[in-house]
Phi, psi and omega in degrees: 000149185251159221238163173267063072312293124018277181301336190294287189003276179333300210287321157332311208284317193303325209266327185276357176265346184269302173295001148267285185317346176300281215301310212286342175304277142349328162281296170313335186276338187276308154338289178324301169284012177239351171288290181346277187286005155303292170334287182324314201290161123316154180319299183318291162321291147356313202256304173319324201258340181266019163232014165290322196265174184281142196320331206275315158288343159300334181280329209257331163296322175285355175266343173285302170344303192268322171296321191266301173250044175066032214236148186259000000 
């Protein structure tokens, strides 16, 4: 028999795995689209705005930068 606890449970569980999944959603698209416009700048900008971020996501946008558009 399923308990009306049972049902909370589930239905809690549902929501915080759709709202992590939102956000990572959400995350990536925002990445992506701030990769785009990385892309667009010039180098000189380009460069000025990534040593604005934090080392780790600056490494890691200049390695999409170079995996997607050949760019340094």
């Amino acid at each position: 028999m399923i308990s009306q606890t049972t049902i909370t449970v589930w239905a809690i569980s549902a929501f915080l795995a759709a709202g992590i999944g939102w956000s990572r959603y959400l995350k990536y698209k925002t990445r992506d689209k701030y990769l785009l416009e990385l892309a667009a700048m010039d180098r000189e900008r380009r460069e000025k705005t990534l040593t604005r971020l934090r080392p780790d996501l600056q490494a890691d946008l200049r390695q999409r930068l170079m995996q997607r558009f050949g760019l340094s």
